[in-house]
VOTITI-797495 format. One line per field, with one value per residue: x, y, z of N, C-alpha, C in turn; residue in three letters. Coordinates in steps of 0.001 Angstrom, whole numbers, plus 524288, in hexadecimal, padded with zeros to 5 digits. Each point is the difference from the previous one (the first is absolute). Last residue first. Layout:
<pts>
n_east <- [X,...]
n_north <- [Y,...]
n_up <- [Z,...]
ca_east <- [X,...]
ca_north <- [Y,...]
ca_up <- [Z,...]
c_east <- [X,...]
c_north <- [Y,...]
c_up <- [Z,...]
rofi <- [ALA,...]
</pts>
This chain:
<pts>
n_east <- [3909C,8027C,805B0,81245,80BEC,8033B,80886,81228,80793,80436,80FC7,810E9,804F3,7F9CF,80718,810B4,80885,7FBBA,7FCDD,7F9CC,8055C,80B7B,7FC81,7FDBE,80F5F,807B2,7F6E0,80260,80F76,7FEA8,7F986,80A45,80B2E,7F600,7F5D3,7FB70,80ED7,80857,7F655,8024E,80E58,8043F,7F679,80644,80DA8,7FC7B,7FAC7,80B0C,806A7,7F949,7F8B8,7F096,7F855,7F228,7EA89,7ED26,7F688,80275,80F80,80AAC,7FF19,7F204,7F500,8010F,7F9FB,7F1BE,806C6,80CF6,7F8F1,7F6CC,8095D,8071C,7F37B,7FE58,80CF9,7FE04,7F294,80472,808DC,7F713,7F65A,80563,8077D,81133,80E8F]
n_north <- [DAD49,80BE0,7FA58,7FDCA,7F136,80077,80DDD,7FD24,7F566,808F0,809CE,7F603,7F395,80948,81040,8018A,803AB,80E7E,81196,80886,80036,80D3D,81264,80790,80571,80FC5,80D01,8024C,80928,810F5,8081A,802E4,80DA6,81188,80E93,810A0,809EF,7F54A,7FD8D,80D82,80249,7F45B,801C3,80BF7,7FBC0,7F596,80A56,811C9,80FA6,80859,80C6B,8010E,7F1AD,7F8BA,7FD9E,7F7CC,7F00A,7F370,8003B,7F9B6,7EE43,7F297,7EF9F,7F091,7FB0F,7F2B2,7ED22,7FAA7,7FBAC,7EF8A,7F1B6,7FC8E,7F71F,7EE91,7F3C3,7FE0F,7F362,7EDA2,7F966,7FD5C,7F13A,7EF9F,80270,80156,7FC60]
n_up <- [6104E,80E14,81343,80917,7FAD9,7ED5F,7F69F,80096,7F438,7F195,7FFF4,7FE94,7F0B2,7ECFD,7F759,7F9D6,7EE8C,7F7A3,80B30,80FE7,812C2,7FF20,802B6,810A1,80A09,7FEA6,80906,811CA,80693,7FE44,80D48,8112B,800BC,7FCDC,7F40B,7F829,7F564,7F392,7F0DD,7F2EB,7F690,7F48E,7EE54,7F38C,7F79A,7EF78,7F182,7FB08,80513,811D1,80DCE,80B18,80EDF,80881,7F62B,80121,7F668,7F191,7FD22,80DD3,808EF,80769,7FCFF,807A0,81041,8035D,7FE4D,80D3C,810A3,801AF,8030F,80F77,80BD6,7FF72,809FE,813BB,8073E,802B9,80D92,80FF2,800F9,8040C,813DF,809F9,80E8E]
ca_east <- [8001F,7FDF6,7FB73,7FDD7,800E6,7FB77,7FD0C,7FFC6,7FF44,7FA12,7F9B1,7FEDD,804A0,7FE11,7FAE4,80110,801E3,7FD10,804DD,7FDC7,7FCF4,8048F,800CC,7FAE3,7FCF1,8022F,80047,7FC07,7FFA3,8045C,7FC59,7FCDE,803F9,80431,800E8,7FC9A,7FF36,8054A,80049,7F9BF,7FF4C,803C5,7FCC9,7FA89,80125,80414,7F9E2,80017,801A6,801C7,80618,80109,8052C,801E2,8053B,80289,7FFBB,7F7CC,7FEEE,800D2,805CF,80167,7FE11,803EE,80472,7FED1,7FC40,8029A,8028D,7FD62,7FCE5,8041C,8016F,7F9D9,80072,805D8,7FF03,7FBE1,80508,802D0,7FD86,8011D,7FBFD,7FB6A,7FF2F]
ca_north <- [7FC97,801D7,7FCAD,8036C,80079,7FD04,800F7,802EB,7FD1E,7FDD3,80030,803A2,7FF25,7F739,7FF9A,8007F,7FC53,7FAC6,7FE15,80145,7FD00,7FB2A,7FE7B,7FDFD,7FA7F,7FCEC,800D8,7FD30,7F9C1,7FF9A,7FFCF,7FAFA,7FC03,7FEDE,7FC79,7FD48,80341,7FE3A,7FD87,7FE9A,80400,7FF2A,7FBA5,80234,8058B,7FC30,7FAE7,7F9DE,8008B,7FD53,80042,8047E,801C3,801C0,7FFEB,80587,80291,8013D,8018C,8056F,8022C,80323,80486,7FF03,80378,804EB,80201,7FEEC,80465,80632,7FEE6,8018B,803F7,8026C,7FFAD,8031F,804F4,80011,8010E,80720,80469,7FE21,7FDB8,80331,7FF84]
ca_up <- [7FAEA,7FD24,7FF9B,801DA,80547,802AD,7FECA,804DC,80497,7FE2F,801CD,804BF,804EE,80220,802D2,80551,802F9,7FB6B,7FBCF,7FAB9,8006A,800CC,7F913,7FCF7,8020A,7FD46,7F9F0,7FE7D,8024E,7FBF4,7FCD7,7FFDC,7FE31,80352,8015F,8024C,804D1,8036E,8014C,801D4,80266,803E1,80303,80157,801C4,803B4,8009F,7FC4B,7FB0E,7FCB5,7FC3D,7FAD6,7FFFC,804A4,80170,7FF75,80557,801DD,7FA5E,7FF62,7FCD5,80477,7FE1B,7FB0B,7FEC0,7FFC0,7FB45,7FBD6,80138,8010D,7F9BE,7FE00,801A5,7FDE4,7F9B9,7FEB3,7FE9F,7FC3A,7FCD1,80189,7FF8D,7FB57,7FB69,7FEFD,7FA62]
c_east <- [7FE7E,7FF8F,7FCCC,7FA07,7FB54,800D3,7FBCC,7F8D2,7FF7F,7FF86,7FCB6,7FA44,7FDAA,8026C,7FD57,7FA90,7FD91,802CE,7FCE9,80424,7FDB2,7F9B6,800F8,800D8,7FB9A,7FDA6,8022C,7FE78,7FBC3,7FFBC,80128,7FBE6,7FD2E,80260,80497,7FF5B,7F956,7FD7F,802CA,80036,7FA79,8000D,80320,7FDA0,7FE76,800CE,80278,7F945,7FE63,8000E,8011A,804BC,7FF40,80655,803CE,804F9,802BF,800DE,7FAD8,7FD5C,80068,80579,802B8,7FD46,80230,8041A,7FBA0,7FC9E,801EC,8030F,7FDC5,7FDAD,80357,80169,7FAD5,80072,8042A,7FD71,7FB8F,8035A,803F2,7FD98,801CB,7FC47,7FAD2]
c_north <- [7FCA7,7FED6,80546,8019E,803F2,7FD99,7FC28,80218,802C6,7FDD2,7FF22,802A8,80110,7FE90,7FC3D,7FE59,7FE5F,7FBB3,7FA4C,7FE13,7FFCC,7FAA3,7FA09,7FEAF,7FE9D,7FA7C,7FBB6,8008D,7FD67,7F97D,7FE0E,7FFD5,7FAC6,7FAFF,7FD8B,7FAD1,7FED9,804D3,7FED8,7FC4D,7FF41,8039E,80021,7FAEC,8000B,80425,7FD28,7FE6E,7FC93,7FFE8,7FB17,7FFDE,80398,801D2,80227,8008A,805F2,80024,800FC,802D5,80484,80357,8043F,804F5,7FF8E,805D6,804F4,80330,8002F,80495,804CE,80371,801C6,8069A,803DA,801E9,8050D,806D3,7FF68,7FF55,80597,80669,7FF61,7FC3F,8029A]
c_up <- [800DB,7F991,7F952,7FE17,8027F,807AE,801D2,7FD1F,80396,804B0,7FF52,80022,80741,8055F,801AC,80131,804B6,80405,7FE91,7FA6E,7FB8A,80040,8001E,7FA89,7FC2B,8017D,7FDD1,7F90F,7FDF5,80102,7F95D,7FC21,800CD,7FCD6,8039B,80243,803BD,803B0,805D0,8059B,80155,8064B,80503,8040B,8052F,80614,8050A,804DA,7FD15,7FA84,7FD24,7FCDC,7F9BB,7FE64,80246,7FFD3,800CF,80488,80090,7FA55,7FF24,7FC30,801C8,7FCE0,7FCD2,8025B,7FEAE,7FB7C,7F8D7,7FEB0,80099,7F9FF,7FCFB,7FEBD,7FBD9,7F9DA,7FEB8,7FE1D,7FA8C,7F99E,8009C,7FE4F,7FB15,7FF23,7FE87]
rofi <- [UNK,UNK,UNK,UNK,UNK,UNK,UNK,UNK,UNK,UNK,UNK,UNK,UNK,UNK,UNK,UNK,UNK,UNK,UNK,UNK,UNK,UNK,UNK,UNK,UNK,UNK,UNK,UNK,UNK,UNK,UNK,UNK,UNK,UNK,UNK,UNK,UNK,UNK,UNK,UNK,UNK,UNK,UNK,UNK,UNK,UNK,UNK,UNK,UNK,UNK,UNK,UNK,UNK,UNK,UNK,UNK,UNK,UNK,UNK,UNK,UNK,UNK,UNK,UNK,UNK,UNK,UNK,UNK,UNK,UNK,UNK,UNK,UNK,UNK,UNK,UNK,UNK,UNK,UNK,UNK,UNK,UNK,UNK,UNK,UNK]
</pts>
């Protein structure tokens, strides 16, 4: 079974990743797909040609811990677990 810490920092980690790639769409960045047509496009293609499948993973994770529903829940408590609140 894991540390209270290892699943503490898991949850820490996801938030991170999540949140500093959420800049990543191709719009303030260089964009990776010219041709796109639509906004919906331009992110999809961005996105799917930098990003693996564990990174996509941790993304949705970090949203999922960040959600109005969730944050109290998961990372306010993985925050003070991890002695930073």
């Amino acid at each position: 079974m894991k540390d209270i810490k290892e699943i503490a920092q898991f949850i820490f980690d996801a938030v991170q990743t999540a949140s500093n790639l959420a800049y990543v769409d191709g719009v303030r960045t260089k964009p990776s797909a010219p041709n796109a047509e639509t906004l919906d496009e331009l992110y999809k293609t961005t996105r799917t040609k930098h990003f693996d499948d564990e990174m996509k993973f941790k993304i949705m994770l970090g949203n999922f811990f960040l959600s109005s529903e969730n944050y109290e829940k998961y990372y306010k408590k993985a925050l003070v677990v991890l002695g930073q609140k």
